[in-house]
C-alpha positions as CSV (number, residue, x, y, z in Angstrom):
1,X,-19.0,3.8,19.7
2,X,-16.8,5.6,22.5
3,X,-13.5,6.5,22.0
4,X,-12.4,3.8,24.3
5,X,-14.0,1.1,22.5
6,X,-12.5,2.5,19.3
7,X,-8.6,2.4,20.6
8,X,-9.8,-1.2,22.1
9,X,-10.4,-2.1,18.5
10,X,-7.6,-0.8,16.9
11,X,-4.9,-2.1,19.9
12,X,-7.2,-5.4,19.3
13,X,-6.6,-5.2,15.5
14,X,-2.6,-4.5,15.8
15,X,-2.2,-7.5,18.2
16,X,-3.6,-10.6,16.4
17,X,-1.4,-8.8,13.2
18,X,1.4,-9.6,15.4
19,X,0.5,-12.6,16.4
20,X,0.1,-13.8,13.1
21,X,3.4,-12.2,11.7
22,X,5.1,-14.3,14.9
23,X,3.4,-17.5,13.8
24,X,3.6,-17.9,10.7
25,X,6.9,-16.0,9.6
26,X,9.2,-18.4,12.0
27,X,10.9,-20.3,9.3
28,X,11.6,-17.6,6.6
29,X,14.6,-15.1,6.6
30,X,14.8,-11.8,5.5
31,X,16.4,-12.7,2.1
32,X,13.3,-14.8,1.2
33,X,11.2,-12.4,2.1
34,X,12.8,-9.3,0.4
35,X,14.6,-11.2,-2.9
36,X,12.0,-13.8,-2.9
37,X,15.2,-16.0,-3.1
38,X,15.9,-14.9,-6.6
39,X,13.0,-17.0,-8.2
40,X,10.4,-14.2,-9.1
41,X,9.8,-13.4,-12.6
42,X,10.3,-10.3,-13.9
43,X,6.7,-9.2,-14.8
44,X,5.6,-10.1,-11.2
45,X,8.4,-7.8,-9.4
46,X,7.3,-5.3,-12.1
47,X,3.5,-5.5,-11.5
48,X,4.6,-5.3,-7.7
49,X,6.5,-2.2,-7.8
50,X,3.7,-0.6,-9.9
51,X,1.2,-1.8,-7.2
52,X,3.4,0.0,-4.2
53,X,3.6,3.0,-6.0
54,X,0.1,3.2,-6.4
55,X,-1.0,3.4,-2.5
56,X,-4.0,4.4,-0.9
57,X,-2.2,8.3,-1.0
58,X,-2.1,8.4,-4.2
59,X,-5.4,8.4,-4.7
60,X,-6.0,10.7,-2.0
61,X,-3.4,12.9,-2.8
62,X,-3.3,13.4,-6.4
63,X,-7.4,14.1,-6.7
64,X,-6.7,16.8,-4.2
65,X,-3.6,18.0,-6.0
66,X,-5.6,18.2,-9.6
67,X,-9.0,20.1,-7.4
68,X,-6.4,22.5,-6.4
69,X,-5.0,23.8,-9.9
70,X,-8.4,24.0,-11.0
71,X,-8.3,21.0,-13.4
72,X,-5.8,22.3,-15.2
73,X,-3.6,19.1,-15.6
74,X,-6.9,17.2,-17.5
75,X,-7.0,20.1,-19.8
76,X,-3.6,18.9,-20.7
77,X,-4.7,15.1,-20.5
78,X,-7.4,16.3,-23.2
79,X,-5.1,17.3,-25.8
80,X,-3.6,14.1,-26.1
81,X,-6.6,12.6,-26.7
């Protein structure tokens, strides 16, 4: 593929996501969206906020982090066990 067809794809890509957030987000309000109007349970906003903190960087970032000190951190891990 050319570069062109690439940044075709990827404008494509981010156009029908707006699209679809225009669509289908009409009726909701910002308080549903971020307070779920008060209604989650507790273990879901829990399992959420351990699912953002565990983004695709983490697992890019921390292998890199570990290769870098030379494995010393499982060393560590290792003793626990």
């Amino acid at each position: 593929m050319s570069a062109t067809q690439i940044l075709l794809l990827v404008a494509a890509y981010f156009v029908i996501l707006i699209l679809i957030s225009y669509f289908t987000g009409k009726e909701d309000s910002n308080e549903a969206f971020f307070k779920a109007n008060k209604s989650a349970p507790w273990y879901l906003v829990a399992f959420g906020m351990i699912g953002a903190s565990l983004s695709g960087v983490t697992f890019i970032s921390v292998p890199g982090m570990i290769g870098g000190q030379q494995f010393a951190i499982c060393k560590e891990y290792l003793v626990f066990l």
